[in-house]
GUPASE-105303 format. One record per atom (N, C-alpha, C): x, y, z negated. Coordinates in steps of 0.05 Angstrom, whole numbers, plus 5000, padded with zeros to 4 digits. Layout:
BEGIN
XYZ
...
//
This chain:
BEGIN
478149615586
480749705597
482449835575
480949985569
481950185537
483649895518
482149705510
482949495499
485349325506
485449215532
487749165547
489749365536
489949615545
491449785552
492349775517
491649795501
492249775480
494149605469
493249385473
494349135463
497549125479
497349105504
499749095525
501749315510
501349585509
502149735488
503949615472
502949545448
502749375431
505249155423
504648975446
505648805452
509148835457
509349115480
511949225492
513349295466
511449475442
512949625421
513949395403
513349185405
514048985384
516848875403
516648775431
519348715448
521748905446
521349065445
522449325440
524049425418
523149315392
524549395361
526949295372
529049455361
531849505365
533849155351
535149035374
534848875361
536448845326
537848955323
538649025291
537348985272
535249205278
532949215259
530749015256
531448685274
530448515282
531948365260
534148315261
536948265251
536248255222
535948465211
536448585174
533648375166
532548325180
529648145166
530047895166
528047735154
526847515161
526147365196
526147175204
525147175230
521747255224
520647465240
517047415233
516947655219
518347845211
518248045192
519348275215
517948545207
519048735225
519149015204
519449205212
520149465199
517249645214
515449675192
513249835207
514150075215
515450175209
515850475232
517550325263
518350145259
519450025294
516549865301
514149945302
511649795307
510050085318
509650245298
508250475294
509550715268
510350885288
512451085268
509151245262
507651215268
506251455267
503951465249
504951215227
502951075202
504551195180
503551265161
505151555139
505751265118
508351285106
509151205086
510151355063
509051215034
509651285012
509151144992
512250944995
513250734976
513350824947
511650734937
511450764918
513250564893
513050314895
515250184886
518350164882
519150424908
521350484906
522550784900
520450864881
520351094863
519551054839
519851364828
518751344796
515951334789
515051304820
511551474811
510251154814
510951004800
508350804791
508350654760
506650574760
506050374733
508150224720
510550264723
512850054714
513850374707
514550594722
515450784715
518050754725
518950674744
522550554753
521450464782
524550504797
523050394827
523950064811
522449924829
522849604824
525049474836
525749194821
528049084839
526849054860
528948994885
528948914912
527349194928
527249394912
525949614926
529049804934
530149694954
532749824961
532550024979
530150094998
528950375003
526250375010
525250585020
521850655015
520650635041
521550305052
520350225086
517950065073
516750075086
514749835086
515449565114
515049365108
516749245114
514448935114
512548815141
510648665149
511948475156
510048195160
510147965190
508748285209
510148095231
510148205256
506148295272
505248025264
502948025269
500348225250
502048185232
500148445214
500948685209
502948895222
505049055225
503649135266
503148965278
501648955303
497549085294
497848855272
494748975274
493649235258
496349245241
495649555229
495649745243
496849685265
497449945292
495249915301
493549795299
490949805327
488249925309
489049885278
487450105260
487750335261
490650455265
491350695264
490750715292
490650635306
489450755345
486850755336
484950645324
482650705328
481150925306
482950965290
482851285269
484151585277
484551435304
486351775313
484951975321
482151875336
480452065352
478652215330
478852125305
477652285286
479152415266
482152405282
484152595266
484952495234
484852185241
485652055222
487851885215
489451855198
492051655195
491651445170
492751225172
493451105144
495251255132
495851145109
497951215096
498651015075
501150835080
501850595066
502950615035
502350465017
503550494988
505650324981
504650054995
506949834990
505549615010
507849445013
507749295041
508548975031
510948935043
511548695029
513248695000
512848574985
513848584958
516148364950
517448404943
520048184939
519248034915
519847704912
518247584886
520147724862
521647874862
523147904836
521548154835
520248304846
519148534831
515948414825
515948204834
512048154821
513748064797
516047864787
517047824751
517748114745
518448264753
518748524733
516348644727
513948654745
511548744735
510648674716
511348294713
509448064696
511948144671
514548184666
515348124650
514448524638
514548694648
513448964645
510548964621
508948764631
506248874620
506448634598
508748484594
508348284569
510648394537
512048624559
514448724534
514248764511
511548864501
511048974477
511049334469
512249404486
513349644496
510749884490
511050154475
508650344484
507650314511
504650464516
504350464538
504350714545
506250924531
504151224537
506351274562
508651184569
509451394586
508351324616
507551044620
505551034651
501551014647
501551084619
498651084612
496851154628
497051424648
494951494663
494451354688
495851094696
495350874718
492950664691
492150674677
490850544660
490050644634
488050814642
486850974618
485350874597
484150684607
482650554591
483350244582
485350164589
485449894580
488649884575
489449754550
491849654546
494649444567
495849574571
497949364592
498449064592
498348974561
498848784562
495148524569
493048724572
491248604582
491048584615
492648764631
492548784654
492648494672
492348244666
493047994672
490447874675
488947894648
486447784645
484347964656
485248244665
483248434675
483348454714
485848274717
484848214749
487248384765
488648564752
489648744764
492448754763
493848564749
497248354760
497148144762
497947994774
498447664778
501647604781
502347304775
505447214771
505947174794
503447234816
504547144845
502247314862
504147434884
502647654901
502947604937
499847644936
500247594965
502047784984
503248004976
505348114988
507147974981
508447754971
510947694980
510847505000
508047415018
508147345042
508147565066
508547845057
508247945082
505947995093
503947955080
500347935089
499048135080
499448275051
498448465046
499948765035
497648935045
498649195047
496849365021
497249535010
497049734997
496450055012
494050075018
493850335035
490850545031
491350815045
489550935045
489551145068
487751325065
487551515086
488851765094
490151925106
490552245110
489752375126
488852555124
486952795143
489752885162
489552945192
492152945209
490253225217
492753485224
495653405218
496253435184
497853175186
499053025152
499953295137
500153345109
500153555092
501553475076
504053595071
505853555050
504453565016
504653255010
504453314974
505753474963
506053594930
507553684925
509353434901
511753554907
513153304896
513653234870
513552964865
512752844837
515152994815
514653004797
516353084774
515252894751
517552674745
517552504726
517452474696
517652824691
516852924663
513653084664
512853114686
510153244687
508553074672
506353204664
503753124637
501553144659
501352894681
499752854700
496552774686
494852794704
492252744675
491352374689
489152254678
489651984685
488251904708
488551624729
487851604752
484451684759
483751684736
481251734738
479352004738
482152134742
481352504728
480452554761
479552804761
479652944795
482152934798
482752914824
485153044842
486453134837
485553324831
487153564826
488753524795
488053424778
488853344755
490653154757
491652914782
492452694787
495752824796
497552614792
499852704801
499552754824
501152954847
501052994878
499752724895
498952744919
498152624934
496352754955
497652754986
496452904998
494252695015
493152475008
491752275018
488552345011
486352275023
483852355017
483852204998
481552384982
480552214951
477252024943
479851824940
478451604938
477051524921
476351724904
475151704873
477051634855
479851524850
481551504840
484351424851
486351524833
489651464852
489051124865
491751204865
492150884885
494550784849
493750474854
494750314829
492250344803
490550564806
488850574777
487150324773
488350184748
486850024734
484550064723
482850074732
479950214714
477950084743
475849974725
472849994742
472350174766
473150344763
472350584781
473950524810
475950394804
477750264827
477250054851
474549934834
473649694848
471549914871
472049774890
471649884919
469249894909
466449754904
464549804911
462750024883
464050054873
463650214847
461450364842
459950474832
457550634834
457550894828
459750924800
459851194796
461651384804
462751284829
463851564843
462351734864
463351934869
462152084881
460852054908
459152124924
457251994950
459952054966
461152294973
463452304992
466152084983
466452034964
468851864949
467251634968
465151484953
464151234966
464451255008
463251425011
462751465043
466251375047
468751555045
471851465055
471851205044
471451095027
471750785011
471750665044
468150665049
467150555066
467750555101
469350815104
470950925124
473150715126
474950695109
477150555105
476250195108
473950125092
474549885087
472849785122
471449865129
470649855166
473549815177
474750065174
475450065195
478249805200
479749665170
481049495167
479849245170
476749265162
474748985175
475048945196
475249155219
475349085248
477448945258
479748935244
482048805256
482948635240
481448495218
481048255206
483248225178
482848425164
483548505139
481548455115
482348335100
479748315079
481348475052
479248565040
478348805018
479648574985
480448704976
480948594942
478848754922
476748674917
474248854910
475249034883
477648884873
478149104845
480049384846
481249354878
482349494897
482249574910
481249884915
479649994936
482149974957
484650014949
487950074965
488549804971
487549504970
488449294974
487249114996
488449055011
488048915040
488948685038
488648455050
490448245058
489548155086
491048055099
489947995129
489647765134
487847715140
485447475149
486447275173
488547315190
489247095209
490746885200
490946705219
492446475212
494946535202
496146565181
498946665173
500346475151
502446395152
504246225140
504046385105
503246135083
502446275058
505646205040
508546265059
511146175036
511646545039
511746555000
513446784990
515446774996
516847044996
519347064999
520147304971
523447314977
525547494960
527047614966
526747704994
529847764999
528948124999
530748294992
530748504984
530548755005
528548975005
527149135027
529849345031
531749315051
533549545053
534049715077
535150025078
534950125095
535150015131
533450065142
533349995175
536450055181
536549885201
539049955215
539750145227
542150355222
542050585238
541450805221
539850725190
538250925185
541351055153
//
């Protein structure tokens, strides 16, 4: 019944998105807060706080932005993490193909690496290609994969990024790491390093235990794991594999 009751839910909140905000997309594409407002976002791509150091093109504000059907089934993760006073919390959603070429043309520039160094402490940028951890083509620009992690509810304000701070690198404790009020995962979200790969050994028994929290509970609703990415999902149903480009901008109304 619980299940029913769920889904029908579900179902109404997706009939329901305003049609506008139906409008500003793709057909098949929806605005995850008109699905489930109650899934924490923090776009990272459309700030200073990631590995490029610049929000990216087509990052025209900080929605996350699904197909309909995987935007539906992230909601039924977040219903089944509530009774333990738990939320996701999204990093990036769908990706526009002009910001996977600014990544690829990013890590081929020639460029120092020191001012986004601590997303990759240990390995040089322009190896990030052969080490598994950029590609010239991303399954977010189908709309299929998400970038996410956990927050202890009720949600807790980070403290906010400062783009000249001397943050220590993704691999430091926590507390050393730029803000983030998300449980710790043994390292930020985006860290290039071994330690990142979900199944890892040398993090800590509680770090591993949330890994394993997280990657259950997105197994259940048919999300598969990117092993070099403890923060990387892609969803497992039948889903149409054409990229797109068209650029993530404010909801309607908003």
């Amino acid at each position: 019944m619980r299940t029913y009751a769920l889904t029908a839910a579900l179902v109404l909140t997706a009939l329901s998105v305003p049609a506008a905000a139906r409008d500003a997309l793709p057909a098949g594409f929806v605005y995850l807060r008109d699905i489930d407002a109650s899934i924490t976002q923090d776009m990272r791509y459309a700030s200073r706080d990631n590995f490029v150091g610049h929000p990216l093109p087509g990052y025209d504000a900080p929605e996350c932005v699904l197909r309909r059907e995987v935007a539906l089934a992230l909601s039924k993760v977040q219903a089944d993490l509530a009774p333990a006073n738990l939320s996701l919390k999204v990093y990036d959603c769908y990706r526009p193909t002009r910001a996977v070429v600014a990544m690829a043309r990013w890590a081929k520039d020639g460029a120092l690496d020191q001012p986004t160094k601590r997303f990759f402490p240990a390995l040089q940028k322009r190896t990030l290609f052969a080490s598994g951890y950029i590609a010239t083509q991303s399954a977010h620009s189908t709309g299929t994969a998400i970038d996410l992690t956990l927050v202890r509810l009720p949600a807790a304000s980070a403290a906010p990024f400062g783009p000249a701070a001397a943050y220590g690198p993704c691999t430091a404790d926590a507390a050393q790491r730029a803000p983030d009020s998300s449980i710790d995962m043994g390292t930020g979200f985006d860290c290039f390093d071994r330690r990142s790969h979900t199944g890892n050994g040398a993090i800590l028994a509680e770090q591993k235990r949330w890994r394993g929290v997280l990657l259950a509970a997105m197994r259940r609703h048919s999300f598969k794991n990117y092993f070099r990415e403890w923060w990387h999902f892609t969803y497992a149903g039948a889903m149409p594999d054409q990229r797109y480009d068209f650029p993530i901008v404010p909801r309607p109304g908003q």
